[in-house]
Biopython code that builds the backbone (N, CA, C, O; Angstrom):
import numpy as np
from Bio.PDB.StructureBuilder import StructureBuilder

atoms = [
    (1, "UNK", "N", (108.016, 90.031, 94.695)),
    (1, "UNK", "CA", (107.973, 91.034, 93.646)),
    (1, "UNK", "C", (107.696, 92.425, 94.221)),
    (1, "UNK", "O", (108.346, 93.368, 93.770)),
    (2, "UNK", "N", (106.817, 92.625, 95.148)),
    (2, "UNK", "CA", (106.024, 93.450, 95.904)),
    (2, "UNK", "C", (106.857, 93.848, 97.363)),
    (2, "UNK", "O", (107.440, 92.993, 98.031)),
    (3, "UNK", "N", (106.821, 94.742, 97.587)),
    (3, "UNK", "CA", (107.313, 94.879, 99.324)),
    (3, "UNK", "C", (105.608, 95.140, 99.319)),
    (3, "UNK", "O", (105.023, 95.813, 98.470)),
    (4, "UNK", "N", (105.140, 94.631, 100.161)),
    (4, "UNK", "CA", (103.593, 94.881, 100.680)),
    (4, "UNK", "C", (103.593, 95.896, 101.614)),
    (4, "UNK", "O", (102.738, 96.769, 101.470)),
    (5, "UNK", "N", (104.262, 95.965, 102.419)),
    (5, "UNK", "CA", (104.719, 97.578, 103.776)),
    (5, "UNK", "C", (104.815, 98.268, 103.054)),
    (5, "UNK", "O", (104.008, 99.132, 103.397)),
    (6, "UNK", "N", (105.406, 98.679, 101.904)),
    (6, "UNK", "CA", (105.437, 99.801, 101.252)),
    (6, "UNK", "C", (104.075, 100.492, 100.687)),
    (6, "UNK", "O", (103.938, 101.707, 100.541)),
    (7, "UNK", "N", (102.925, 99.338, 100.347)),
    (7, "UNK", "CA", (102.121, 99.952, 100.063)),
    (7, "UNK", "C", (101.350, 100.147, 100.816)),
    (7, "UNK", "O", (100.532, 101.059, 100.693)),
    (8, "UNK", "N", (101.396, 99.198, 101.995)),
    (8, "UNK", "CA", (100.375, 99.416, 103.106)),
    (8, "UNK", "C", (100.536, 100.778, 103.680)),
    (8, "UNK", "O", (99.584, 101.553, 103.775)),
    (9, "UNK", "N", (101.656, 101.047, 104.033)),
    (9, "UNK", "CA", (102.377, 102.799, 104.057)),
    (9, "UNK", "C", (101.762, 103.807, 103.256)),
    (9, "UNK", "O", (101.315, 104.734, 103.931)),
    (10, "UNK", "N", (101.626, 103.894, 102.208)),
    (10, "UNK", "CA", (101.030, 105.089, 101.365)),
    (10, "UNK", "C", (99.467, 104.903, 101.589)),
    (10, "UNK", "O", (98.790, 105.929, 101.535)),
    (11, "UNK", "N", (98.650, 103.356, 101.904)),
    (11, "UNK", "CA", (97.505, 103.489, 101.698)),
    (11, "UNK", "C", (96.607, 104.154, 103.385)),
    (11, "UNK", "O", (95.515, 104.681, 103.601)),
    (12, "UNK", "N", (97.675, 103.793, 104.176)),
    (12, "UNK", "CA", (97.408, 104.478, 105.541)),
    (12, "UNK", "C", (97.979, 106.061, 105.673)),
    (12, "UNK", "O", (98.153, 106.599, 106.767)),
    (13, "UNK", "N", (98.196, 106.608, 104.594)),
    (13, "UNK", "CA", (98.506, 108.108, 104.966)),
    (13, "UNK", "C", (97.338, 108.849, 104.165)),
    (13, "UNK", "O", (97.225, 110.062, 103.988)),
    (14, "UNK", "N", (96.340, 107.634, 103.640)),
    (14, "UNK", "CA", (95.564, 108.017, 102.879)),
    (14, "UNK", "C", (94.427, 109.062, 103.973)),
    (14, "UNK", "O", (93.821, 110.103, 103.722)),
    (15, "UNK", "N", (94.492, 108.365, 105.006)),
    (15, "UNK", "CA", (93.594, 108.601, 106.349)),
    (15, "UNK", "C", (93.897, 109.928, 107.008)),
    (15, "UNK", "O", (93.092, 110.523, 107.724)),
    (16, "UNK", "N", (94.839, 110.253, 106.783)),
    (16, "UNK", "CA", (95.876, 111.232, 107.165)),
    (16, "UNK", "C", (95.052, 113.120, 106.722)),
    (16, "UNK", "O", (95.142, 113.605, 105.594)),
    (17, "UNK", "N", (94.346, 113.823, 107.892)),
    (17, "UNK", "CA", (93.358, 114.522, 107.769)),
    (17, "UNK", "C", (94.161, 115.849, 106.652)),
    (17, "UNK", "O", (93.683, 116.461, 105.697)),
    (18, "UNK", "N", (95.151, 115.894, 107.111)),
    (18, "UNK", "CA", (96.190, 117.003, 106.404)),
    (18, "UNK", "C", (96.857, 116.366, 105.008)),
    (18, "UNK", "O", (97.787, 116.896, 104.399)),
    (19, "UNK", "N", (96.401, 115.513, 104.744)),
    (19, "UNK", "CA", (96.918, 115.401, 103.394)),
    (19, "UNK", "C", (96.934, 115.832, 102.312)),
    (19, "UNK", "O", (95.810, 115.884, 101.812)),
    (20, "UNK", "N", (97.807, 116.213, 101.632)),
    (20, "UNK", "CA", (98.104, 117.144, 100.175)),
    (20, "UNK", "C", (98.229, 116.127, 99.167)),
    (20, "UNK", "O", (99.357, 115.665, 98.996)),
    (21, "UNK", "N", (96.935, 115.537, 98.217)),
    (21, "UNK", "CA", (96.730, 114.668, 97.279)),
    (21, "UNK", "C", (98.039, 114.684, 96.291)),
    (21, "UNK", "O", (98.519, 113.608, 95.934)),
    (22, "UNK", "N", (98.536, 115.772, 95.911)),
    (22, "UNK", "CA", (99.273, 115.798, 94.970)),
    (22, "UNK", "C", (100.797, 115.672, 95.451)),
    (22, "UNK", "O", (101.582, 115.201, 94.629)),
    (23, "UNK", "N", (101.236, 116.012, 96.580)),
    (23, "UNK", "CA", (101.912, 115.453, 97.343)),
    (23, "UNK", "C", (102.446, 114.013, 97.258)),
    (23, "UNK", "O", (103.493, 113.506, 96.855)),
    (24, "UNK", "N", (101.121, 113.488, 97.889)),
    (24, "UNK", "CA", (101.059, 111.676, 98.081)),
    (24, "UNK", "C", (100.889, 111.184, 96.971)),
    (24, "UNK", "O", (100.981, 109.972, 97.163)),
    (25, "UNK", "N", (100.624, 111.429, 95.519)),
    (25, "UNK", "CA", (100.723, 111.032, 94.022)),
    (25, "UNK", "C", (101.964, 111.520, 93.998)),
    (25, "UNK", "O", (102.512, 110.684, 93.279)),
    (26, "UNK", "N", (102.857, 112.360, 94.311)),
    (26, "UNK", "CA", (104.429, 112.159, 93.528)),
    (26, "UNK", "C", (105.122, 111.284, 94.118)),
    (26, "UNK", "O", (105.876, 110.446, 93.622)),
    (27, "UNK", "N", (104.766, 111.555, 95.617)),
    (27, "UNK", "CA", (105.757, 110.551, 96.879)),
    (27, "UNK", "C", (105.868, 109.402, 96.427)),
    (27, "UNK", "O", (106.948, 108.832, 96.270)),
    (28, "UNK", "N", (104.500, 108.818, 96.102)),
    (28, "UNK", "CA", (103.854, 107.579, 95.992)),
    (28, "UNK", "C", (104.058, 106.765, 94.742)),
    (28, "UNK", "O", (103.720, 105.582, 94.698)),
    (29, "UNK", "N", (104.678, 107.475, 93.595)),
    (29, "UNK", "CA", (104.698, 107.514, 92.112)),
    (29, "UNK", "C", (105.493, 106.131, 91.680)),
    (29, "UNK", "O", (105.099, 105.316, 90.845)),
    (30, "UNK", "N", (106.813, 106.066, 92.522)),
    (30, "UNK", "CA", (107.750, 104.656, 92.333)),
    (30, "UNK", "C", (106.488, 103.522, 92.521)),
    (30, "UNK", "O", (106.467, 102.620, 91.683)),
    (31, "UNK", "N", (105.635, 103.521, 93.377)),
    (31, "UNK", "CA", (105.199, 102.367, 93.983)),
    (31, "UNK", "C", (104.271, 101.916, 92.809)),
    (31, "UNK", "O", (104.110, 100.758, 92.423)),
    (32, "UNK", "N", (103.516, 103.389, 92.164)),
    (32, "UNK", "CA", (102.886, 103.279, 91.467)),
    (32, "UNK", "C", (103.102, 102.637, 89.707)),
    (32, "UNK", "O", (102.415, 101.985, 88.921)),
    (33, "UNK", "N", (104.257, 103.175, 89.704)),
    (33, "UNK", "CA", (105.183, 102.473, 89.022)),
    (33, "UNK", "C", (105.375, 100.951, 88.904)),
    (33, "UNK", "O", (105.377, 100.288, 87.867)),
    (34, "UNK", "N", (105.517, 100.583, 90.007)),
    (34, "UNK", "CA", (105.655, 99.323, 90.190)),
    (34, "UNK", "C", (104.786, 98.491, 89.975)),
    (34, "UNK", "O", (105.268, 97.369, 90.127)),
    (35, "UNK", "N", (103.316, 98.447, 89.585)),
    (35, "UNK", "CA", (102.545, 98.059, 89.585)),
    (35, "UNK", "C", (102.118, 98.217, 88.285)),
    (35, "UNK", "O", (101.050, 97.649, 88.055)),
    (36, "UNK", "N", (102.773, 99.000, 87.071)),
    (36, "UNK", "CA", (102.893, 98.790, 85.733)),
    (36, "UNK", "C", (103.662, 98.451, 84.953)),
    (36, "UNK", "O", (104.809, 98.260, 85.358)),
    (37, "UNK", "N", (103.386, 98.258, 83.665)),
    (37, "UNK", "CA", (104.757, 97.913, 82.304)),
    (37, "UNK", "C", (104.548, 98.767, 81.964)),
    (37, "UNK", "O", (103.438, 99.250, 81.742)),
    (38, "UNK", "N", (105.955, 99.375, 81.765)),
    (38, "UNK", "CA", (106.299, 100.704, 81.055)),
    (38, "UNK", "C", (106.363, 100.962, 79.905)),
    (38, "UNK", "O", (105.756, 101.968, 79.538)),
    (39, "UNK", "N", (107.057, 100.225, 78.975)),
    (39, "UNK", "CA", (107.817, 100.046, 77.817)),
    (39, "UNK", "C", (108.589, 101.020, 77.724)),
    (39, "UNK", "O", (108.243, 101.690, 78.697)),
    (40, "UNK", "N", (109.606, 101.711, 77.104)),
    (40, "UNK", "CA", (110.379, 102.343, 76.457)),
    (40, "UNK", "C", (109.686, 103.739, 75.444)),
    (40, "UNK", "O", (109.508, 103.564, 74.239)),
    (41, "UNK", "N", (109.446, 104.685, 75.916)),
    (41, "UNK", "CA", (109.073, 106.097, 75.271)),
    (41, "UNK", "C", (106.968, 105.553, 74.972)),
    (41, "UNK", "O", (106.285, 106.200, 74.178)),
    (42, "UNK", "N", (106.512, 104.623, 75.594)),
    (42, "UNK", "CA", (105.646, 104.443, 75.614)),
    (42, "UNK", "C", (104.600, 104.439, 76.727)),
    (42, "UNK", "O", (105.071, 104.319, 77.858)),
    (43, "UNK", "N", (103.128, 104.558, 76.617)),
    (43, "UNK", "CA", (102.494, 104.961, 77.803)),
    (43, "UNK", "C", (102.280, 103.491, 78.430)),
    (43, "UNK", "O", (102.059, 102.387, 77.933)),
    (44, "UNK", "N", (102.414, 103.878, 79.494)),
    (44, "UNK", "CA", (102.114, 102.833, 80.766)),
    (44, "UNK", "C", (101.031, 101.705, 80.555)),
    (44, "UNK", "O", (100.064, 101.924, 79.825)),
    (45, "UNK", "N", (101.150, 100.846, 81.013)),
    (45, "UNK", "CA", (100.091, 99.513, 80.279)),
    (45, "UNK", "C", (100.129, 98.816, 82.173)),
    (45, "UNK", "O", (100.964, 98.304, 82.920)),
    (46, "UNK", "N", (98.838, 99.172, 82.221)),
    (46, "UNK", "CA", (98.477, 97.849, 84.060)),
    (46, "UNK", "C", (98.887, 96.529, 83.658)),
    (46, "UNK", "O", (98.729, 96.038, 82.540)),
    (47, "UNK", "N", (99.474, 95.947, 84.749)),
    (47, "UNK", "CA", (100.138, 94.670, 84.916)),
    (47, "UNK", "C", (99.059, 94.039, 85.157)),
    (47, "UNK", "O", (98.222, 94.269, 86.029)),
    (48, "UNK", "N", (99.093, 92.856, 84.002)),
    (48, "UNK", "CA", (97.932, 91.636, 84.303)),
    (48, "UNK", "C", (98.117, 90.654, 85.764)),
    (48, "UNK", "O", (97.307, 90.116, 86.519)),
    (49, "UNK", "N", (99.408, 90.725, 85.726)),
    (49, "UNK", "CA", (99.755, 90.115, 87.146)),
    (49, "UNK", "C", (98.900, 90.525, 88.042)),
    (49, "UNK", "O", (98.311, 89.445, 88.065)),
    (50, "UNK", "N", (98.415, 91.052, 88.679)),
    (50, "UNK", "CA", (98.167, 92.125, 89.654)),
    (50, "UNK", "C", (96.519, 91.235, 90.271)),
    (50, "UNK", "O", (95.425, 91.421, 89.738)),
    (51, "UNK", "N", (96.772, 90.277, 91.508)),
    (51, "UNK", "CA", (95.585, 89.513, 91.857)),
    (51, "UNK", "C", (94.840, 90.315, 92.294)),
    (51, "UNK", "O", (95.352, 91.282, 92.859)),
    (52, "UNK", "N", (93.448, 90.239, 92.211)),
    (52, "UNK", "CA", (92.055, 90.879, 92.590)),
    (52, "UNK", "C", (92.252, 90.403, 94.206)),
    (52, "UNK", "O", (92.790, 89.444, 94.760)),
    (53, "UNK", "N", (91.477, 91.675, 94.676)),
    (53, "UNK", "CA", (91.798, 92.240, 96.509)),
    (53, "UNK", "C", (92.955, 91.920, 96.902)),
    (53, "UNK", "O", (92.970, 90.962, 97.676)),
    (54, "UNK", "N", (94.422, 92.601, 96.524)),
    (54, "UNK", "CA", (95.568, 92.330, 97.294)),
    (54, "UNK", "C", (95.211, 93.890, 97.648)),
    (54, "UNK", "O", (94.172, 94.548, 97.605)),
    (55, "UNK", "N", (97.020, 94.262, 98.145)),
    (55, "UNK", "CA", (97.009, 95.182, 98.649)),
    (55, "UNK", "C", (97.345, 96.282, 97.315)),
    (55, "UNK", "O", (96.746, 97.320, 97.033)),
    (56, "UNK", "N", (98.329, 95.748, 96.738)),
    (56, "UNK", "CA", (98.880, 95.955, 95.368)),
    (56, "UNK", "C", (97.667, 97.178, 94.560)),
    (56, "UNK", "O", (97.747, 98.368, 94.257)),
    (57, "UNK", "N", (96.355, 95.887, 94.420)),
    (57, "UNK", "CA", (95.479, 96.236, 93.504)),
    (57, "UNK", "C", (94.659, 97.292, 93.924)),
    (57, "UNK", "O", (94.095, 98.060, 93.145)),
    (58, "UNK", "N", (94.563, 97.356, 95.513)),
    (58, "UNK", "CA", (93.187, 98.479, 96.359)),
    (58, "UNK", "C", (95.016, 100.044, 96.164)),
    (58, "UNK", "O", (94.810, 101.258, 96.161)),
    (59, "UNK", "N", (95.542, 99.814, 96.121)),
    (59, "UNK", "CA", (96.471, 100.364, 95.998)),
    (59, "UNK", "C", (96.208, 101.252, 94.550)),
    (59, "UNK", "O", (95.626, 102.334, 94.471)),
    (60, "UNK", "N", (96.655, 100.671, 93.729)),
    (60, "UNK", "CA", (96.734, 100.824, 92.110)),
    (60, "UNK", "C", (94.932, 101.535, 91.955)),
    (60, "UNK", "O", (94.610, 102.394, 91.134)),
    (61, "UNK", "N", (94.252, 101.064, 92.698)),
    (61, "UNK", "CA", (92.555, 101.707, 92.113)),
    (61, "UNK", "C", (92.643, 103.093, 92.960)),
    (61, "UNK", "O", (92.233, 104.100, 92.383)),
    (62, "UNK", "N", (93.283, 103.259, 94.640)),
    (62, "UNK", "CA", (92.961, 104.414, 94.789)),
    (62, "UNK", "C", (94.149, 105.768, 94.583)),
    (62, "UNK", "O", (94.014, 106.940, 94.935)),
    (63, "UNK", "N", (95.474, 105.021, 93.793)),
    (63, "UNK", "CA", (96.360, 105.739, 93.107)),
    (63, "UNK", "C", (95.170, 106.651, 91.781)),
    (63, "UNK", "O", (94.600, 107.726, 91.596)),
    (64, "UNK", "N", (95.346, 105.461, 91.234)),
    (64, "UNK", "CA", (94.304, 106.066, 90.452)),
    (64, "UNK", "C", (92.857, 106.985, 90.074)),
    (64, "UNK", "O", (92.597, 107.566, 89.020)),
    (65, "UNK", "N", (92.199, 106.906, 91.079)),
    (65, "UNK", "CA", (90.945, 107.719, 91.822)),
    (65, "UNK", "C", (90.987, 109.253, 91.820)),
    (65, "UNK", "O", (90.414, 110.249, 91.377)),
    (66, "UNK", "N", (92.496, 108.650, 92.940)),
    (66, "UNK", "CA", (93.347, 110.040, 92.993)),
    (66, "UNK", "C", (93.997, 110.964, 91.785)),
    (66, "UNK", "O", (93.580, 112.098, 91.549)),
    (67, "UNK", "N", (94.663, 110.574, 91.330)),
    (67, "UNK", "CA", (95.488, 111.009, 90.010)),
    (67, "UNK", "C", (94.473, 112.092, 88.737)),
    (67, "UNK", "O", (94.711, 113.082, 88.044)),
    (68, "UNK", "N", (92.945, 110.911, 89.061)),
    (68, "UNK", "CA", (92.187, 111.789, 88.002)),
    (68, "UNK", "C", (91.628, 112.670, 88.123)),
    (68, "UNK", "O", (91.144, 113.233, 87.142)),
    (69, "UNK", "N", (91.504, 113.039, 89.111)),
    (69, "UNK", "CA", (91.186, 114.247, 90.092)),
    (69, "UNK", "C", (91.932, 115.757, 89.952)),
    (69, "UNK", "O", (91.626, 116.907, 90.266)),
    (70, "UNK", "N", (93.010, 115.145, 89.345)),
    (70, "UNK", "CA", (94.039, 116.424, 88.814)),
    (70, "UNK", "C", (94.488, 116.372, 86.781)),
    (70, "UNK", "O", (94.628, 115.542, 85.883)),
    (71, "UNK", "N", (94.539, 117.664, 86.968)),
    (71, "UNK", "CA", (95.792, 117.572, 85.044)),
    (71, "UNK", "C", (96.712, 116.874, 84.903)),
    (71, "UNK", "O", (97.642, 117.552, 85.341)),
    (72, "UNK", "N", (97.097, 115.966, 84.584)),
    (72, "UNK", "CA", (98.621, 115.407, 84.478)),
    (72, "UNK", "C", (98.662, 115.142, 83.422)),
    (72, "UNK", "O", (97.853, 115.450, 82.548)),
    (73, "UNK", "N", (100.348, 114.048, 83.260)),
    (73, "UNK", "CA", (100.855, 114.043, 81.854)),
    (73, "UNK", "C", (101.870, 112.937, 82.673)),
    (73, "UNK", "O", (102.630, 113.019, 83.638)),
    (74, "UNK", "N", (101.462, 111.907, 81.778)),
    (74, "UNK", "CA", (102.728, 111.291, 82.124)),
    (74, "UNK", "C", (103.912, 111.132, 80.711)),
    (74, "UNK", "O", (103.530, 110.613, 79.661)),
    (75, "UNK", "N", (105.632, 111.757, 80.913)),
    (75, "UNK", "CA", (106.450, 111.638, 80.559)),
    (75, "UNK", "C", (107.153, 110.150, 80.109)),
    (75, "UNK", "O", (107.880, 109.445, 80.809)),
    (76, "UNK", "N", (106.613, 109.858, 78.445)),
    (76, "UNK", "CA", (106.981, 108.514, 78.387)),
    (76, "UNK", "C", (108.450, 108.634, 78.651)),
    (76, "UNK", "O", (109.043, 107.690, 79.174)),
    (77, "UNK", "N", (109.075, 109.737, 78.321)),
    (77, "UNK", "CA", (110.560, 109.242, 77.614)),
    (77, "UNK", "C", (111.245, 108.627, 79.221)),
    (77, "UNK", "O", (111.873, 107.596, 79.459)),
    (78, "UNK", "N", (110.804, 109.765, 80.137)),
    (78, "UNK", "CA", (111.417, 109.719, 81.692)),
    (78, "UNK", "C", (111.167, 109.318, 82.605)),
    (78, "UNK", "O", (111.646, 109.501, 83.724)),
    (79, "UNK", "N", (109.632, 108.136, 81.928)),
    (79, "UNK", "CA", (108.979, 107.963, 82.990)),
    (79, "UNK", "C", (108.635, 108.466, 84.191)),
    (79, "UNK", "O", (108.762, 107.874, 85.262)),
    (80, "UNK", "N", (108.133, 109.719, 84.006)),
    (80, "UNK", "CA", (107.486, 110.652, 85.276)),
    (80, "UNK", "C", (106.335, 110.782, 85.110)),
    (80, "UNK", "O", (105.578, 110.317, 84.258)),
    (81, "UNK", "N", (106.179, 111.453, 85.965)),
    (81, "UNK", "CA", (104.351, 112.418, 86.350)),
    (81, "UNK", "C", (104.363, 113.725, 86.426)),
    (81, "UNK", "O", (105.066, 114.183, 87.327)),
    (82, "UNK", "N", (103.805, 114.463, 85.762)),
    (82, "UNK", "CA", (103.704, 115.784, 85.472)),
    (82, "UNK", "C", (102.436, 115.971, 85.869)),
    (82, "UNK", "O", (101.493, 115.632, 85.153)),
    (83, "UNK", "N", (102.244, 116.660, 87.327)),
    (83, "UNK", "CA", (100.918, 117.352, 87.914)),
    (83, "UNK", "C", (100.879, 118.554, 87.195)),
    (83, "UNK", "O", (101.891, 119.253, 87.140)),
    (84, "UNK", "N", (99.814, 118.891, 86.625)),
    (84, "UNK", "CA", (99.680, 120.385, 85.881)),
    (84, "UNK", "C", (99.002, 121.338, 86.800)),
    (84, "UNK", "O", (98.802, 122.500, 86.446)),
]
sb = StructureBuilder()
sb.init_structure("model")
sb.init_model(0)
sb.init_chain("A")
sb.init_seg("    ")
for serial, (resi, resn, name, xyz) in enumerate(atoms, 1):
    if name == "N":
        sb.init_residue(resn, " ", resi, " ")
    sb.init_atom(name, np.array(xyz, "f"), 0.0, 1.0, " ", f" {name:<3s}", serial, name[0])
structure = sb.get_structure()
């Protein structure tokens, strides 16, 4: 369901001394994606799927950490992310 490299990838650039948070929340946004149900013009709902300590989940908590840290908006119709 998961490519696991993919997330292991975003969670090791986390380390990364020059990193631009808002940057690595848009880059990162598909993956983040992936790890929710969307529905149709509706807000995002976390996947129950999602097993406690994968990579998936330390993933999805420090997407999140991150994200609230800034203004956003997420775009039901287009499913995007709007950094304000």
């Amino acid at each position: 369901m998961y490519n696991e490299d993919n997330f292991i990838k975003a969670l090791v650039e986390i380390n990364n001394l020059n990193l631009i948070k808002s940057e690595w929340l848009l880059n990162n946004f598909i993956l983040y994606k992936q790890s929710l149900n969307w529905p149709n013009n509706l807000p995002p709902i976390k996947r129950t799927s999602i097993i406690k300590s994968t990579i998936v989940e330390k993933f999805n908590i420090i997407y999140e950490s991150i994200l609230n840290e800034f203004d956003y908006r997420f775009n039901n119709e287009e499913k995007t992310l709007e950094l304000k």
